[in-house]
MISEVEX-372340 format. One line per 3 residues: number of its first residue (from 1); their letters; for each residue x, y, z of C-alpha. Coordinates in nm, 2 decimals. Each point is the difference from the previous one (the first is absolute). Example, Ala and Ser with C-alpha at 12.3 -4.5 7.8 and 13.67 -1.06 7.14 Angstrom:
<pts>
1> AS> 1.23/-0.45/0.78; 0.14/0.34/-0.07;
</pts>
This chain:
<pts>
1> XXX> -8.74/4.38/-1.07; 0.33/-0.20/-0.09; 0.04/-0.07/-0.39;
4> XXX> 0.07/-0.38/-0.05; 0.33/-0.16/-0.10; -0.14/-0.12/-0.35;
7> XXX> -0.07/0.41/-0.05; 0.30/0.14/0.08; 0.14/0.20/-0.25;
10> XXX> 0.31/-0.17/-0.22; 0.15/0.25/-0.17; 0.31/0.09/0.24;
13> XXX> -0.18/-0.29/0.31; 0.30/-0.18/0.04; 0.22/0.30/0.05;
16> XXX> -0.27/0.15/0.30; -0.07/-0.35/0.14; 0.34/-0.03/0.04;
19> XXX> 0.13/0.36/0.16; -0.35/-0.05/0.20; 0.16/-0.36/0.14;
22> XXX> 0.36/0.20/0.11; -0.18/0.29/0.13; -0.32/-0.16/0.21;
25> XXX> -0.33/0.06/-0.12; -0.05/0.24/0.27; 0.29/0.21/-0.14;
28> XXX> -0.12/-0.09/-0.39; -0.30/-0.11/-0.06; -0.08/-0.05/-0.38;
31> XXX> -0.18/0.23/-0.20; -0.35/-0.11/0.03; 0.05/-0.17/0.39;
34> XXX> -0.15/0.10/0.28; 0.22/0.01/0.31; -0.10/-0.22/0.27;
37> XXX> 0.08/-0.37/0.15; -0.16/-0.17/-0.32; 0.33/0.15/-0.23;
40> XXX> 0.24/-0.19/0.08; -0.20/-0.33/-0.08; -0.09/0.18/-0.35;
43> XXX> 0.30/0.06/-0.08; 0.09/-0.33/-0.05; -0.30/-0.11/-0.13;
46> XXX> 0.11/0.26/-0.26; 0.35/-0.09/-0.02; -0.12/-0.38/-0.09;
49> XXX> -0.21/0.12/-0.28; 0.28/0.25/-0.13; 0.19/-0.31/-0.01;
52> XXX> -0.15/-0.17/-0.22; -0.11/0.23/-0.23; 0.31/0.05/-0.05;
55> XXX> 0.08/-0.31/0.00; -0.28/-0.12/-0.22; 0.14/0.26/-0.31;
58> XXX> 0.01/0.32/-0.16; -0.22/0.27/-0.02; -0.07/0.03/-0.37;
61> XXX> 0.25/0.23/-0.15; -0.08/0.26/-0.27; -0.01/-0.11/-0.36;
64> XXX> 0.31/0.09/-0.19; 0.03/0.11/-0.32; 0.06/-0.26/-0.24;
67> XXX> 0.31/-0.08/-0.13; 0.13/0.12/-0.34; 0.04/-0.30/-0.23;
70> XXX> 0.32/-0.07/-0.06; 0.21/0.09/-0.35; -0.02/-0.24/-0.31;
73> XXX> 0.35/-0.19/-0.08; -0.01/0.03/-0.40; 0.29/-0.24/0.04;
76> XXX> -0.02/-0.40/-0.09; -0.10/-0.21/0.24; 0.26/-0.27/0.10;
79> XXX> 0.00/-0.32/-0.19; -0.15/-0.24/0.27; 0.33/-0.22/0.02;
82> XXX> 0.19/0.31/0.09; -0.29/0.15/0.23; 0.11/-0.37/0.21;
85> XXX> 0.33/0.07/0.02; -0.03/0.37/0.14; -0.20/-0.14/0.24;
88> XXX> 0.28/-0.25/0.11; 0.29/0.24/0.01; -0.25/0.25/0.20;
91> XXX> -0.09/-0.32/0.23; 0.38/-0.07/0.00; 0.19/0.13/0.35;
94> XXX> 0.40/-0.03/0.06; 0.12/-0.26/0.18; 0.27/-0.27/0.05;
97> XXX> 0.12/-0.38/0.04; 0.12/-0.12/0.30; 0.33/0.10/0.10;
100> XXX> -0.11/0.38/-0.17; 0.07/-0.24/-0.34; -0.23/0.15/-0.27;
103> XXX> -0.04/-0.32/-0.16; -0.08/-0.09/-0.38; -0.29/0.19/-0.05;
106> XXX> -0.05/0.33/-0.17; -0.07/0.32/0.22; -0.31/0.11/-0.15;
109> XXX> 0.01/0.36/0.12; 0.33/0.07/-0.12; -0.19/-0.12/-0.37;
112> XXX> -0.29/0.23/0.06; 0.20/0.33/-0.06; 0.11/-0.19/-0.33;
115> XXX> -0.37/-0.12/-0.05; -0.13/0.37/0.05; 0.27/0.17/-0.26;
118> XXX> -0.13/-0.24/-0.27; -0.35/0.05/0.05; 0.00/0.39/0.02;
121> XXX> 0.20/-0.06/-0.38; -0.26/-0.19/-0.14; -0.29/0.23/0.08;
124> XXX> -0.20/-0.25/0.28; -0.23/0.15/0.26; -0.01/-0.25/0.35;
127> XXX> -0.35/-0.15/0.12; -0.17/0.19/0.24; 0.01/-0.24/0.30;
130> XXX> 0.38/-0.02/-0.07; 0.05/0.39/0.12; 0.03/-0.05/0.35;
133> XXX> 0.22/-0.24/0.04; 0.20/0.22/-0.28; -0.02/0.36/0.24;
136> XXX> 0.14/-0.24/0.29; 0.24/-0.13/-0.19; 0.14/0.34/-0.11;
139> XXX> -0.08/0.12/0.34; 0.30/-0.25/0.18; 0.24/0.10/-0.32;
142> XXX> 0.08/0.32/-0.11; 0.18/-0.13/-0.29; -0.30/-0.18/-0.16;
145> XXX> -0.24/0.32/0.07; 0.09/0.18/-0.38; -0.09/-0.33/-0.19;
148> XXX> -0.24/-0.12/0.22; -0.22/0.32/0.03; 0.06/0.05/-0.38;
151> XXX> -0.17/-0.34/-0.06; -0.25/0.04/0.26; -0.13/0.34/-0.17;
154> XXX> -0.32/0.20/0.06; -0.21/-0.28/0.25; 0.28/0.01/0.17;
157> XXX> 0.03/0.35/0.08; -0.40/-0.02/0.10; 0.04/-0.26/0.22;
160> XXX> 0.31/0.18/0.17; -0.23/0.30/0.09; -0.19/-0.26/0.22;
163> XXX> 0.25/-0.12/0.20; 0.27/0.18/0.21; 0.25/-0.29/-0.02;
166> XXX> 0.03/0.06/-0.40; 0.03/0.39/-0.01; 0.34/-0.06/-0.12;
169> XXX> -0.09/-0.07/-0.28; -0.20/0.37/-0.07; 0.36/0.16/0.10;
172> XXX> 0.12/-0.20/-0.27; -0.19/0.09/-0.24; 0.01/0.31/-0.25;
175> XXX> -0.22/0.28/0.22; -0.09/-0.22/0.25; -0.24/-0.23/-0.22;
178> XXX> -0.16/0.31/-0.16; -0.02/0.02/-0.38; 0.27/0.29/-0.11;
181> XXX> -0.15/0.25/-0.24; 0.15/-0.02/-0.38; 0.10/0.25/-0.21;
184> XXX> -0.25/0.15/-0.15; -0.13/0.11/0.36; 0.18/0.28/0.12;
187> XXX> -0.24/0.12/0.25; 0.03/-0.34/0.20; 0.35/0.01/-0.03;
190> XXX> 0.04/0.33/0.15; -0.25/-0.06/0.25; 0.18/-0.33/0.14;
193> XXX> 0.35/0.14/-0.04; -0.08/0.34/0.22; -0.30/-0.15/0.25;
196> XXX> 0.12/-0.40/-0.05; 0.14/-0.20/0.30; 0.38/-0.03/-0.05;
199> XXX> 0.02/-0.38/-0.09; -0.20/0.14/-0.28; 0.15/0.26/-0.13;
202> XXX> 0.29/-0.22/0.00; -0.18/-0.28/-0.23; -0.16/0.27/-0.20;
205> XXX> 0.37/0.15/-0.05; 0.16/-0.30/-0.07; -0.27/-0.13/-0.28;
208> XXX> 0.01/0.35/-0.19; 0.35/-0.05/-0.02; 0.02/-0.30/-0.13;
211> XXX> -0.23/0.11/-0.27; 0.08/0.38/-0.06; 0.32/0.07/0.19;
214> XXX> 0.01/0.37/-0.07; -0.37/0.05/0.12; 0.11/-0.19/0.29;
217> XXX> 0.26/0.23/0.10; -0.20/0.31/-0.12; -0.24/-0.12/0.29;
220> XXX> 0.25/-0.05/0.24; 0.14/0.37/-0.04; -0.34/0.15/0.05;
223> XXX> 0.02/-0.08/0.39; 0.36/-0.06/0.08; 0.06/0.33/0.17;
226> XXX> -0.26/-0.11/0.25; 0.09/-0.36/0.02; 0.13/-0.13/0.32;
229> XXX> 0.37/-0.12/-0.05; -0.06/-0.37/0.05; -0.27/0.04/-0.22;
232> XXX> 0.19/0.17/-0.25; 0.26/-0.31/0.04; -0.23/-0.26/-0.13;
235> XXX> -0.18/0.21/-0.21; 0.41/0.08/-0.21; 0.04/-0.36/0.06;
238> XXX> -0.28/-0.10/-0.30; 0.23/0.20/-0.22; 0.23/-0.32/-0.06;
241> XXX> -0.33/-0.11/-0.26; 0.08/0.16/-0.32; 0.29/0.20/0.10;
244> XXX> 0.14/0.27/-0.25; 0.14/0.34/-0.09; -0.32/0.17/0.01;
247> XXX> 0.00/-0.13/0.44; 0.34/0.21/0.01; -0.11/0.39/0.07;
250> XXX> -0.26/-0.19/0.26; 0.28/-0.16/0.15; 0.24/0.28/-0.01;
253> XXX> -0.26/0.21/0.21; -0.02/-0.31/0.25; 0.39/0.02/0.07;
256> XXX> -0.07/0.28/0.19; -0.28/-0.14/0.21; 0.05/0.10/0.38;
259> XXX> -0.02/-0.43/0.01; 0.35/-0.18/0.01; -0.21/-0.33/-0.10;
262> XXX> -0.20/0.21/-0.27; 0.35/0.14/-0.17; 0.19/-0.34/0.05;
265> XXX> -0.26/-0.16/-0.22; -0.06/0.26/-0.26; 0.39/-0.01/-0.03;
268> XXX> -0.06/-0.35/-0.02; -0.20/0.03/-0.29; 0.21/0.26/-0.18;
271> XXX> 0.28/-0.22/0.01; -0.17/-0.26/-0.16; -0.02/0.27/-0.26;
274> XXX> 0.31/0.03/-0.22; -0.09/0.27/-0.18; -0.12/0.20/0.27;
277> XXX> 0.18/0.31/0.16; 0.08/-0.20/0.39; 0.13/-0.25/-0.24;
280> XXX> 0.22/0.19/-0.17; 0.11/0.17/0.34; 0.04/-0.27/0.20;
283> XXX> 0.25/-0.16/-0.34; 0.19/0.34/0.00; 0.05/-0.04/0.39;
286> XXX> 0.11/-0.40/-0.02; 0.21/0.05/-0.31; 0.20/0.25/0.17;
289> XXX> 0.07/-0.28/0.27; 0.09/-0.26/-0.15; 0.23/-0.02/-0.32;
292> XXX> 0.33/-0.23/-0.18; 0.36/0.03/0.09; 0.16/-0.05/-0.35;
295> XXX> 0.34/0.05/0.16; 0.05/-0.35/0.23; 0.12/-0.28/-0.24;
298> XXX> -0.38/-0.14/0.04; -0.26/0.24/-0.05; -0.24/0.02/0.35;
301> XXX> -0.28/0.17/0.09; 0.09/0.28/0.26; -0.26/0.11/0.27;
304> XXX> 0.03/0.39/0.16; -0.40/-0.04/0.21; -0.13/0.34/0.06;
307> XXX> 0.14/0.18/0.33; -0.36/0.14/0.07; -0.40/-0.01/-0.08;
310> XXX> -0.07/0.36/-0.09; -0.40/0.14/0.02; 0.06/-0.08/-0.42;
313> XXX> 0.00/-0.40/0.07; -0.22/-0.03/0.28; -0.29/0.18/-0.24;
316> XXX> 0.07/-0.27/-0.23; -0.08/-0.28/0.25; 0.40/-0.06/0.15;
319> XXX> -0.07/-0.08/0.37; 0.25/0.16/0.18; 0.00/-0.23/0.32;
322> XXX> 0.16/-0.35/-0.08; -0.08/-0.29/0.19; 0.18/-0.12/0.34;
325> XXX> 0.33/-0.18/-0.14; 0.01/0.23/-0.34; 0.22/0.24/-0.05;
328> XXX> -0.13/0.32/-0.17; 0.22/0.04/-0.27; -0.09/-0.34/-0.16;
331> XXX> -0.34/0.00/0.12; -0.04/0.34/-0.23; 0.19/-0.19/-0.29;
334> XXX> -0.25/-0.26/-0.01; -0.25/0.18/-0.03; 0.17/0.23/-0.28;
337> XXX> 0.04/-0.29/-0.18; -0.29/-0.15/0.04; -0.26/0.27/-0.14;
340> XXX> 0.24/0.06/-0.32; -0.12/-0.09/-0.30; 0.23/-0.36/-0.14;
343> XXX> 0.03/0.15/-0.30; 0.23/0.26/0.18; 0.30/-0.24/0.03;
346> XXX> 0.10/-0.09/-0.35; 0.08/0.34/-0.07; 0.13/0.07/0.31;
349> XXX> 0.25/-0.29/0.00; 0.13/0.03/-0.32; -0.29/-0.16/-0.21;
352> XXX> 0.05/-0.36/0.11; -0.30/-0.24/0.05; -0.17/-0.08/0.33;
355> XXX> 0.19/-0.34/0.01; 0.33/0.18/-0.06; -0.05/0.25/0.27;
358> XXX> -0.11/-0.25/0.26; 0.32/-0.19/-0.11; 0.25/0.31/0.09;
361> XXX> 0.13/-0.02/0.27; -0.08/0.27/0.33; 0.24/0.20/0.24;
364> XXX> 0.03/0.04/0.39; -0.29/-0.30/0.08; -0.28/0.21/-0.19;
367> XXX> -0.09/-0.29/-0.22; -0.30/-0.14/0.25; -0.14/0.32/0.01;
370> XXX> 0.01/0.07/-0.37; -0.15/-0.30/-0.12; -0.26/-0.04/0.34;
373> XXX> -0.14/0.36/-0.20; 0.03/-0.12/-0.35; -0.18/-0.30/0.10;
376> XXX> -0.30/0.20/0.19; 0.04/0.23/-0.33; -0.03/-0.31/-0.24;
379> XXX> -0.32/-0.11/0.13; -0.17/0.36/0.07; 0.05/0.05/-0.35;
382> XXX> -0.06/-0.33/-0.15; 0.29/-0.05/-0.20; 0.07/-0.33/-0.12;
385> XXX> 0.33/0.11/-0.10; 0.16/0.12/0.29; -0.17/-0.33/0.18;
388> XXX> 0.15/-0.23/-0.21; 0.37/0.17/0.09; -0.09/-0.01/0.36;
391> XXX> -0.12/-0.36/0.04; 0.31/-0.13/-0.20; 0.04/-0.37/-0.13;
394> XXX> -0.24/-0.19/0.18; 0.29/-0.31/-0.02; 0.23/0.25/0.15;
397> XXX> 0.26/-0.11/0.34; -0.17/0.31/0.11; -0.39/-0.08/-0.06;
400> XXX> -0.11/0.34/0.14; 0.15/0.24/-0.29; 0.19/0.27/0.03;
403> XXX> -0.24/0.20/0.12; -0.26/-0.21/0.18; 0.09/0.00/0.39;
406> XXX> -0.30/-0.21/0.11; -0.25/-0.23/-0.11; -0.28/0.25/-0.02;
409> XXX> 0.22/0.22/-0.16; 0.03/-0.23/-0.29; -0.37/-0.10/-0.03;
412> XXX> -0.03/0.33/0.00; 0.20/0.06/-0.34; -0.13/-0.33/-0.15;
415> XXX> -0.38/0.14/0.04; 0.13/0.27/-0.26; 0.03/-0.25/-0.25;
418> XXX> -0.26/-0.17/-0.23; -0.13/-0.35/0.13; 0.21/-0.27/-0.20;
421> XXX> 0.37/0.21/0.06; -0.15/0.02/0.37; -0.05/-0.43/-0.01;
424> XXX> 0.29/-0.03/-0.23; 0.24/0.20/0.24; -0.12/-0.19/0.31;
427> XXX> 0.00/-0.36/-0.13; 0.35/0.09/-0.10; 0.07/0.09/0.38;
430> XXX> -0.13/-0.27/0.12; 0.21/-0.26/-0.26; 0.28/0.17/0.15;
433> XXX> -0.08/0.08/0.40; -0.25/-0.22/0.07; -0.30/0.07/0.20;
436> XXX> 0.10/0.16/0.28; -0.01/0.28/-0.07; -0.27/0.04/-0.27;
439> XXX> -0.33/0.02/0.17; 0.00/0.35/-0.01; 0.11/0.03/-0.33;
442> XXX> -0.28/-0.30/-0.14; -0.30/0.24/0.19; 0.06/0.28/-0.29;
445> XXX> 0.00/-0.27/-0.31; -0.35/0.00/-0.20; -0.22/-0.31/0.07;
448> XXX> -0.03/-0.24/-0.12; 0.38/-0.04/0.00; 0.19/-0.03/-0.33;
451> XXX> 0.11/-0.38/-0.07; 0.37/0.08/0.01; -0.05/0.18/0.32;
454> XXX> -0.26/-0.30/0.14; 0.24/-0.28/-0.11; 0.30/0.20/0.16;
457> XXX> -0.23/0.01/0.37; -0.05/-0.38/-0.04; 0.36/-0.08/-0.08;
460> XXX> 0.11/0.22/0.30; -0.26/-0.20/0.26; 0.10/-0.35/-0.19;
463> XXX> 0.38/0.09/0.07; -0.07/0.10/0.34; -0.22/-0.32/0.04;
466> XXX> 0.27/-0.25/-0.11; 0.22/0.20/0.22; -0.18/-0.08/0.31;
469> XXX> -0.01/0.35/0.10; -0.30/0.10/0.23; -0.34/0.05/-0.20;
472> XXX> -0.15/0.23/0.23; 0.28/0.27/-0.11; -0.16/-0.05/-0.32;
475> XXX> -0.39/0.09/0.15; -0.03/0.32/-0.15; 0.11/-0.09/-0.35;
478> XXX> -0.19/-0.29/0.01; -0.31/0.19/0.08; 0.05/0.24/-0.27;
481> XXX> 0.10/-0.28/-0.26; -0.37/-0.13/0.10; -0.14/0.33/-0.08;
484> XXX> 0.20/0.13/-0.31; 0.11/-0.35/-0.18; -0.16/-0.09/-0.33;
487> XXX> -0.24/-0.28/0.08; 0.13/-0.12/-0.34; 0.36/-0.07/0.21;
490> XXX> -0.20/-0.25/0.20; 0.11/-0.32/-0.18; 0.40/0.04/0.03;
493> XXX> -0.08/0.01/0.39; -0.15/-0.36/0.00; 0.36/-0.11/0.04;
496> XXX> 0.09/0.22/0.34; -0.30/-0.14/0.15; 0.14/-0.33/0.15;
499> XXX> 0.19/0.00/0.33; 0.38/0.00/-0.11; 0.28/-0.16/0.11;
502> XXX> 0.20/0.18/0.26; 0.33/0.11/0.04; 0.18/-0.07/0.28;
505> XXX> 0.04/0.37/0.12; -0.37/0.04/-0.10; -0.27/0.19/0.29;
508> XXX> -0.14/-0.32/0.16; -0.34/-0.02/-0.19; 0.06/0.27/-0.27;
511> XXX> -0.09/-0.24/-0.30; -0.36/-0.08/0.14; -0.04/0.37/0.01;
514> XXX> 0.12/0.05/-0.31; -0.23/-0.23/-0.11; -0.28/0.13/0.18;
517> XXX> 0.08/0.33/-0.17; 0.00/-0.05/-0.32; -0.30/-0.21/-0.01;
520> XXX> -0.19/0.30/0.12; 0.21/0.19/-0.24; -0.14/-0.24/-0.33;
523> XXX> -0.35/-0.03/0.17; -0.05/0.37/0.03; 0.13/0.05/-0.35;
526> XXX> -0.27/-0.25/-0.13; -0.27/0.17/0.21; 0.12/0.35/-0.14;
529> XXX> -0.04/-0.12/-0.37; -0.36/-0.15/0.11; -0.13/0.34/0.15;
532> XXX> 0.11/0.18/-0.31; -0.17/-0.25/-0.25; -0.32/0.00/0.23;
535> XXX> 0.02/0.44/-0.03; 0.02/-0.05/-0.42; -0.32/-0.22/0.02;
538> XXX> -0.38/0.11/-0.08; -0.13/0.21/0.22; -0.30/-0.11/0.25;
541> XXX> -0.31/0.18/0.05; -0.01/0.36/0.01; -0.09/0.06/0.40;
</pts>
């Protein structure tokens, strides 16, 4: 006797109704069919109930365990008026006028990295229901993931475990959104280093060695035999936190990794050692290279580059193999030079001051050379002093210094100095040169920027304004003037706001832009002072 449609089995029905329908039911009958002339017309009676069933919903699906709740935020809660406003620059998405004019209004999202950094300072925690748009927002920008997971915090991490599209944000995070054991547990520190996943290990590294860098690198050596070598790499890399002498027989050991990468960087980090034994090597081996010929009528620096790179200098992270378009000899120089300690050249040159010996002149065309390594040496070393010699005047014909071959170059050597030299040195560039080329140089300057080195940006666009010159060569300082002004500059910009007269040799229709720009420029000043004075108020309701 034939089994009804409305009895038919549903576990895997579709899947037999539908081989039975390709095959014939003579060929296939379903389980529970009988053969015969009455199939075929079962079958679809089948197949219509099959549909919809499965149609109609779901077979109920086993309960799941219930969800963990998610971390407190011991954090304050947002003041309400500033709980708005993150809502708006989260609401906020980049666009343009007509024409691919930006118009006078601020761009919101470039504020909200600006928004985030001042929050994280003052110790807020963001409402719940403002976390998702948060993980998409540092989802589409990899530059606003550090300060927009670090405001987010622990619900954020919970919530990222829940949806594929946010994992990024558990790679981000110190062991993958795991708490890291402390200190005083050295059984769960052993157990995560030796059994942990390798994003892990690297967090757990990197947070011991912040705290206790000798512990850190005690840890390391216990497994580094049978580390594999890019492992190794990244694992020497967290070195650079808390670098001293005691790192220097660990390091010495590494120069004789069977990794090229793995010796270049422990070299690397030697070097950056002045008192260490590569240090004092790799001065013995530039000195002899490099030294002053007292008997021409000027003194000058003459340059004799090494004529090979024995086993001696490739141990101590010299890569023999230069570049296509270098020639060996200097390549080896530079990197002589480079990885001596600074100090080395006073005494080598007859005790005269960093200034002095960039001053002297150099022999045979090796002067680009020389000062391309001090420069690289300068800022691997962090010395102010050297930096200062190699940047030169900032007023002077030749802006880039005597030692400075490019504009990253010289950012570069002005990140080695403290912040108001750093604004001091580039408003006086700027004064001088004018803004062409100082975009570069304005990204390493602290915000917000110094008033002599903000009154120098506006007297730069107000000179280029009057000259008629085209404002969209100005974009980019523009856009960082809107981001790193004081808002407290806002009221000596009411003036640039109007449209200006025009010179004859003006753009056709520069002064409405330059308008247009510096109204956005004052408005997104005003809005800037606004968000901060909303981030000092009372906090709202803990969440």
């Amino acid at each position: 006797m034939n089994r009804t449609p409305a009895d038919a089995p549903a576990g895997d029905a579709w899947e037999e109704l539908v081989t039975s329908a390709l095959l014939g039911t003579d060929r296939r009958t379903p389980p529970g069919w009988t053969p015969g002339r009455e199939a075929p017309a079962a079958l679809l009676d089948a197949a219509a109930v099959e549909t919809v069933r499965r149609r109609a919903g779901l077979r109920p699906a086993r309960a799941a365990e219930r969800l963990d709740r998610a971390a407190g935020d011991p954090r304050r809660p947002l003041p309400p008026a500033a709980a708005r406003r993150l809502a708006m620059l989260l609401a906020d998405r980049p666009g343009s006028g007509p024409g691919g004019r930006r118009g006078a209004a601020p761009d919101l999202m470039e504020l909200l990295p600006q928004w985030l950094a001042l929050a994280n300072a003052r110790g807020f925690a963001p409402p719940p229901q403002a976390l998702p748009a948060l993980l998409d927002a540092a989802r589409g920008r990899t530059d606003l993931r550090p300060a927009a997971l670090a405001f987010a915090g622990p619900r954020a991490l919970w919530l990222a475990r829940l949806n594929p599209d946010w994992r990024f944000a558990l790679r981000a995070a110190p062991g993958g959104g795991a708490s890291l054991p402390g200190p005083g547990e050295p059984d769960r520190i052993r157990e995560l280093w030796e059994e942990g996943l390798f994003a892990e290990r690297v967090a757990l590294l990197s947070a011991i060695r912040a705290q206790d860098p000798p512990a850190a690198r005690e840890l390391l050596s216990t497994t580094w035999a049978r580390e594999r070598a890019e492992d190794r790499l990244m694992f020497l890399d967290s070195l650079r936190t808390g670098l001293d002498a005691s790192d220097e027989p660990f390091l010495e050991r590494a120069l004789a990794d069977r990794s090229r990468n793995v010796r270049a960087t422990a070299a690397e980090l030697l070097s950056a050692l002045p008192a260490s034994a590569l240090a004092s090597r790799m001065a013995d081996r530039a000195g002899s290279c490099v030294a002053v010929d007292r008997t021409r009528s000027v003194p000058a620096i003459v340059v004799e580059a090494p004529h090979q790179c024995d086993a001696g200098m490739e141990r101590d992270g010299v890569v023999p193999k230069p570049p296509a378009g270098r020639g060996e000899r200097s390549w080896w120089l530079g990197q002589l030079v480079e990885a001596a300690p600074l100090g080395t050249w006073s005494r080598r040159l007859g005790g005269r001051t960093p200034e002095e010996i960039v001053a002297l002149p150099v022999a045979d065309d090796w002067r680009p050379e020389l000062h391309a390594a001090w420069c690289r040496a300068a800022v691997r070393q962090r010395d102010p002093d050297w930096s200062r010699a190699l940047l030169g005047a900032p007023s002077a014909p030749e802006a880039g210094g005597p030692g400075a071959v490019s504009l990253a170059e010289r950012a570069k050597l002005l990140a080695t100095l403290g912040a108001a030299e750093r604004a001091d040195w580039v408003a006086r560039f700027i004064a001088t040169h004018g803004l062409s080329e100082a975009f570069q140089l304005l990204g390493v300057c602290a915000v917000p920027w110094s008033g002599p080195l903000g009154r120098a940006v506006v007297d730069a666009l107000n000179i280029a304004r009057d000259a008629g010159s085209y404002p969209w060569s100005f974009s980019g300082v523009m856009g960082l003037a809107e981001r790193c002004l004081d808002p407290a500059e806002a009221g000596r910009l009411e003036g640039l706001t109007a449209v200006p007269d025009e010179p004859e040799d003006a753009s056709p229709g520069a002064g409405g832009y330059w308008a247009e720009a510096f109204q956005r420029l004052t408005t997104t000043l005003r809005l800037r002072a606004t968000m901060s004075a909303e981030l000092t108020a009372p906090a709202g309701p803990t969440s």
